[in-house]
C-alpha positions, -999 to +999 in steps of 0.1 A: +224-096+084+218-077+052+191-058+051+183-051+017+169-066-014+165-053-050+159-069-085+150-059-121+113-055-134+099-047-170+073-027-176+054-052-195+016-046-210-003-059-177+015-034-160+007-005-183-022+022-177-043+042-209-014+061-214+015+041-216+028+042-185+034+026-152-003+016-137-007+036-103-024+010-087+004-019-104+029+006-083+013-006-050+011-046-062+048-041-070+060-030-038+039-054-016+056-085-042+088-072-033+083-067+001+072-106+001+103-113-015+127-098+005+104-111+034+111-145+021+149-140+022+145-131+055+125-162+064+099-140+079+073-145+045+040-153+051+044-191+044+068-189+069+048-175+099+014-185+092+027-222+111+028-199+140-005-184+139+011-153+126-002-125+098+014-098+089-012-068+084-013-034+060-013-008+082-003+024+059+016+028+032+025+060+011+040+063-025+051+087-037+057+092-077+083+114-088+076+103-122+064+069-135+081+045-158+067+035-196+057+004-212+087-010-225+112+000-199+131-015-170+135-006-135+153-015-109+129-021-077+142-022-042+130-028-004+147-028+033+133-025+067+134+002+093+141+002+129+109-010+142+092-002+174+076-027+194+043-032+175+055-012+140+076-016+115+083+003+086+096-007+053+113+012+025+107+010-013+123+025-039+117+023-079+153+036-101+161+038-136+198+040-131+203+064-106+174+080-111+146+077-082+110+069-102+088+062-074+094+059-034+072+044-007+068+031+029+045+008+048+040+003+079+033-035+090+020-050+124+019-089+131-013-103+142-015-136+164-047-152+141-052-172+179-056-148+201-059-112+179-032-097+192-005-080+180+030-095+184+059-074+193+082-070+157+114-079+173+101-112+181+098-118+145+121-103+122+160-122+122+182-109+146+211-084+137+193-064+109+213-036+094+193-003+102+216+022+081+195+031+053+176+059+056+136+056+052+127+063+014+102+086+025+118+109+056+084+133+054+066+103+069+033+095+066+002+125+062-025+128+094-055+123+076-087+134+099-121+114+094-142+143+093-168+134+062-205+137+058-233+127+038-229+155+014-191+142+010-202+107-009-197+111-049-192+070-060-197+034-048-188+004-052-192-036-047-166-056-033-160-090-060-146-120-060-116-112-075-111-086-047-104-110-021-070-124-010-052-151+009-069-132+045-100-134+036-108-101+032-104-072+004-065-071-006-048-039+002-039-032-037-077-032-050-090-007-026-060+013-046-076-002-075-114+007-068-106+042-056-084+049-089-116+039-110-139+062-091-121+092-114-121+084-158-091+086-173-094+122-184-101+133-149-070+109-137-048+137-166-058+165-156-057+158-112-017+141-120-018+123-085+017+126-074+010+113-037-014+087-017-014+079+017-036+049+024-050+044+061-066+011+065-086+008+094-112-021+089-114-049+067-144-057+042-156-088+024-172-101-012-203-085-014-199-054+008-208-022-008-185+003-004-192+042+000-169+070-013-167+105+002-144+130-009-131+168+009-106+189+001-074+193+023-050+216+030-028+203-005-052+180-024-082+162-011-089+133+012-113+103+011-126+082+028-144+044+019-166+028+041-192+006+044-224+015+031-248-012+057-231+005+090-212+030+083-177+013+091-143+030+078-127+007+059-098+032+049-087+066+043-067+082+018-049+116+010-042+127-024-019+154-036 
């Protein structure tokens, strides 16, 4: 079975940041639409496993932005999966302007039985004989980042809304992207030119939470992590270069 999917997408005015150019946080809401579709081609989309009690979770993902597309253009974006192992799988993404690589990422998914919380092996639900050639987008993998914050570390917060909150529930992967971005104004945004995030999620949060950010430096740009200011809880952590 082919495994690859790819289609067209202009850089329209909802998509666009201050400057003119492709929103960082629209960059991760792109990838996880296309993942969806090519999921759906697959017959492994959400609305095709939630009849079995099955969700498929965020577990990482990394993009990385080699440069970013402006308003007004059109890109070609594309997704495949990667040889799973028995509780992971990985998926590619690529955005091109011809022949020219914009943006690259990876996630890596799990599959959560909603019944019993546990995780269901990949193989038991992606179609059998998957083509595995393509290489992984992003061959450096994803960054170790160490939870090693303190008090001293916190420099924003923020409350989780309504308009946070997706189809689980819970805070959608894309606007903890979203909040973190907006913890930083636009002039600091020009002058740090993320080229980089790796996002850990490790706990989910809900409408209302308040969310803590705490910020170190790393080895090559910084790390952060969010969490939840009434115990503490990790919801994620992120490295920025």
């Amino acid at each position: 079975m082919e495994n690859y999917f790819e289609k067209e997408q202009y850089i329209n005015p909802s998509l666009a940041d201050a400057d003119g150019l492709l929103s960082r946080y629209e960059t991760f809401n792109l990838f996880m639409d296309i993942a969806d579709d090519h999921a759906g081609a697959m017959g492994v989309a959400w609305r095709d496993i939630s009849p079995r009690d099955l969700f498929w979770l965020t577990v990482k993902t990394k993009i990385v932005f080699e440069d970013r597309p402006k308003l007004g253009d059109t890109v070609t974006l594309a997704t495949w999966v990667e040889p799973p192992t028995r509780l992971r799988g990985d998926r590619s993404y690529e955005m091109r302007q011809g022949d020219r690589v914009l943006v690259r990422g990876r996630t890596e998914w799990a599959v959560l039985n909603t019944e019993t919380m546990k995780l269901v092996p990949i193989d038991d639900v992606y179609p059998e004989g998957l083509d595995y050639s393509r290489p992984s987008a992003c061959p450096e993998g994803f960054t170790r980042i160490r939870d090693r914050f303190d008090a001293s570390d916190r420099y924003a917060e923020y409350t989780v809304r309504s308009t946070d909150i997706d189809v689980g529930h819970h805070m959608n992967n894309a606007k903890y992207v979203q909040a973190l971005l907006g913890t930083f104004s636009n002039e600091e945004l020009r002058e740090m030119r993320p080229k980089s995030f790796d996002v850990l999620f490790r706990n989910s949060v809900y409408e209302g939470d308040v969310l803590a950010f705490y910020k170190q430096p790393a080895e090559t740009g910084f790390d952060i992590r969010v969490a939840r200011e009434s115990d503490d809880m990790t919801a994620l952590l992120v490295h920025i270069e």
